[in-house]
N, C-alpha and C positions, 0 to 999 in steps of 0.2 A: 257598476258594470265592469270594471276594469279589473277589481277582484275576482270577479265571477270569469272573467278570460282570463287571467290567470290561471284560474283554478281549472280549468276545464282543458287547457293546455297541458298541463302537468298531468291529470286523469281526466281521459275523455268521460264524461258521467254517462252519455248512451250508453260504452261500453265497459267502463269501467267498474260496475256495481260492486264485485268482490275486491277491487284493488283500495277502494271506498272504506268497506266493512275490515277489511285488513288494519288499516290505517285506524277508526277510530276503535278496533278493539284493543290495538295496542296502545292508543291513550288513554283508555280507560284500566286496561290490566297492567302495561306495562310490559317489561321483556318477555317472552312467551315465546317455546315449543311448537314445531308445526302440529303437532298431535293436539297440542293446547288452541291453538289459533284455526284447525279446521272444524274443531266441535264447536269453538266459540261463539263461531259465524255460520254454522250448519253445512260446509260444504266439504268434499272430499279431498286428500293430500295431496292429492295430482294438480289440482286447481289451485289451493292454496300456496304450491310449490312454485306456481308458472305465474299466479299474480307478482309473489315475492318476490322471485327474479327481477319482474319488470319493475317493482316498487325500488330495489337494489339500483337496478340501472340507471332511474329517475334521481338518485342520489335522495331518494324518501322516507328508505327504511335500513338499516343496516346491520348485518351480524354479530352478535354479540360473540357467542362462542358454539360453534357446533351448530345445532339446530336452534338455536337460542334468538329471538328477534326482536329489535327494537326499533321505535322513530330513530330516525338521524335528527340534525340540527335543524334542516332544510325541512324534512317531514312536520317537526312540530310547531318550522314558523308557520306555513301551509296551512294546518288546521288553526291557527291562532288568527290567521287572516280569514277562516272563515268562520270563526266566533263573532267577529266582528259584522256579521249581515243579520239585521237585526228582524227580518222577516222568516230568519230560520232556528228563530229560539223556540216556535213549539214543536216540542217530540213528539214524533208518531211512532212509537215503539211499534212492535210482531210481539204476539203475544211469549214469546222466549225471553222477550229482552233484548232482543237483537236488534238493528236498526231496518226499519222497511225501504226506507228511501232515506238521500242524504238532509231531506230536513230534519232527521230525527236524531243528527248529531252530539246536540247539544247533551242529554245525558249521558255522552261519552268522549266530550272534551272536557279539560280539567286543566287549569294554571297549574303546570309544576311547581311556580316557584314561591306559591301559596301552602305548599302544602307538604307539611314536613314527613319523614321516615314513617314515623309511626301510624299517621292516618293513611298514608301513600301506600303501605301493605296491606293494607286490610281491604284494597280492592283487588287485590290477586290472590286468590283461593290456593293454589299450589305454592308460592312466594312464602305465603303466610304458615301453611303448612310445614314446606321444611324451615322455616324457620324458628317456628317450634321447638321440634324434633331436634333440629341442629344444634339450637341453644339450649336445652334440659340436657343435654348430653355434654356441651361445652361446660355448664355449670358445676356437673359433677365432677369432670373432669380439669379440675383447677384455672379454669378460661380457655383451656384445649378441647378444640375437635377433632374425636376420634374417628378422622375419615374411615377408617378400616372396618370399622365397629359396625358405626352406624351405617355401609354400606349390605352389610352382611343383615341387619337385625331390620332394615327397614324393605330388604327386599330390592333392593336399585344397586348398580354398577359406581364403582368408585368413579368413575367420569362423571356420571351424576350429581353424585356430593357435590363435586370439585367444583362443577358447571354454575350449580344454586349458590356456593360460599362465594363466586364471582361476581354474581348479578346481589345477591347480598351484600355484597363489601362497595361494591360499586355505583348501583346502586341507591340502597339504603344506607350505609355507612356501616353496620350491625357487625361487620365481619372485617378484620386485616390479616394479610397473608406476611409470614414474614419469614427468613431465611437463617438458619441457624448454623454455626458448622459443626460437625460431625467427624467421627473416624473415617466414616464412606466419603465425607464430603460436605456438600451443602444439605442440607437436611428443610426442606417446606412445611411451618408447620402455620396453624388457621388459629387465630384467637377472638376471642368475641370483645369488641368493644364496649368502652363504657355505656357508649348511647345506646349499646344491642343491650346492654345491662339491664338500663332504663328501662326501656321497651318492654325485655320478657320478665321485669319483677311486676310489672303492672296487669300482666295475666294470671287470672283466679287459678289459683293453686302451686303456681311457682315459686312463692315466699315458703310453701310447707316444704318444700322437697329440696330448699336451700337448708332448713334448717334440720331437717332428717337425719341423724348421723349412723342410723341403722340403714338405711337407703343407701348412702354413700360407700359405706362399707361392703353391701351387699351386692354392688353393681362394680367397685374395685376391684374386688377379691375375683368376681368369675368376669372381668373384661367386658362388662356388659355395658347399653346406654338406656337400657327399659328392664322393668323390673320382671316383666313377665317373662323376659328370655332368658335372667339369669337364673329364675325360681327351675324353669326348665331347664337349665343347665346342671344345677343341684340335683335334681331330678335324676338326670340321665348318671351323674358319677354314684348319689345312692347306689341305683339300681344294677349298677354294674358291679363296686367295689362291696356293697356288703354283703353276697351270698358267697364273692371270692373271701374275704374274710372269714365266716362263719366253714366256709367248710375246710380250712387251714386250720378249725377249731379244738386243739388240741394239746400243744405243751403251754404251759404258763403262758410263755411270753407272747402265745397266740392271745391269752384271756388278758395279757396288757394291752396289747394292740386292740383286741375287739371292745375293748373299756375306753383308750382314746379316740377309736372310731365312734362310739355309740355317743360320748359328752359330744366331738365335734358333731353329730348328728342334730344333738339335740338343741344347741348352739345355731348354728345357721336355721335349724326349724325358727327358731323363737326370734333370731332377727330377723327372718322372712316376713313372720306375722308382724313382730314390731315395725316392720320399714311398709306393708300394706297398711297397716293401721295409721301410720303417721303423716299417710298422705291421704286420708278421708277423715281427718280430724276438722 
């Protein structure tokens, strides 16, 4: 009973229901987006903003970065104390997944300190995702992430990179940010750790694309971090550069140019095919 006033002190359960679902979606996902945290739980970002607040204020959840939110320390002794009542071990899931009531917690506490990096991502769908992305692009790029790149190629705001490499590095351990100097100055640049190493050589098809060296080249040469943007990229300088060469088609030194044009054509053609091929081997 003492835990149960406790607990009821801290979030009143009559009213509290979404301050609740807040709470155990983030210990089951981990740091999350209000965008991520109000589809989670089914409700809208007006709600999920005014829970948060109050969860903030409780000293129960805390900002990560921007829209970014996590337990605090106090948040996930809270539900640790209420893993401990052992008449609320069985789930009553919503058919979503979602919790209907607070007995149905229990599939959405989870001992952090059971449970290392690598299994710990694989319960956050977006986490898992750019991290991905982040790391097949870090790999090609000699252990650097090309914030720039992969902001442009994945469709998201360099805050965004920045935001996921934080809760990554922080987090998971997969990412360290380090500080280089430069002619401008301090120069910030992201590198992927050994244990991010770990991690994404154990995803089926990342050993192909380490050893790829048509890939590598193909994604260097046009600044790319996916092979499809750079194939397009080839694309758009073809279509531009060779009708202006052809119709320059006329002293010699045109028919040398349009003979170095046409090998480099054919050259990037055939490592294009080589670097798709070597990663559906």
């Amino acid at each position: 009973m003492d835990i149960l006033r406790e607990l009821d002190e801290s979030i009143d359960f009559a009213k509290g229901e979404i301050q609740w679902k807040i709470m155990l979606f983030l210990s089951e996902k981990g740091a999350s987006s209000i965008s991520e945290i109000s589809k989670g739980i089914g409700v809208n970002k007006k709600a999920s903003i005014d829970s948060i607040r109050k969860l903030i204020a409780k000293g129960l959840v805390e900002r990560v970065k921007y829209d970014i939110y996590d337990l605090s320390a106090t948040g996930r002794s809270l539900l640790e104390k209420l893993s401990t009542l052992s008449y609320l071990r069985e789930p009553l899931n919503g058919s979503n997944g979602n919790p209907k009531d607070i007995s149905s917690y229990s599939n959405f506490v989870q001992d952090r300190n059971t449970i290392d990096g690598e299994m710990d991502i694989m319960h956050n769908l977006n986490h898992y995702y750019y991290f991905v992305e982040i790391g097949k692009a870090a790999m090609i790029n000699d252990g650097k992430v090309p914030v720039t790149a992969l902001s442009k190629e994945l469709g998201v705001s360099k805050r965004t990179i920045i935001n996921y490499l934080e809760v990554l590095s922080v987090r998971y351990k997969f990412f360290k940010r380090i500080n280089r100097k430069s002619v401008s100055g301090l120069k910030v640049e992201w590198l992927i750790t050994d244990e991010g190493k770990k991690v994404l050589g154990k995803i089926p098809g990342i050993h192909k694309m380490r050893n790829n060296i048509f890939l590598k080249f193909i994604l260097r040469s046009t600044l790319s971090t996916r092979l499809d943007y750079a194939i397009f990229k080839l694309l758009i300088i073809f279509a531009i550069i060779s009708p202006i060469i052809f119709y320059f088609y006329k002293s010699p030194i045109d028919h040398i140019a349009a003979t170095i044009w046409l090998y480099f054509l054919v050259f990037y053609t055939l490592s294009s095919i080589m670097a798709f091929l070597g990663t559906r081997k």
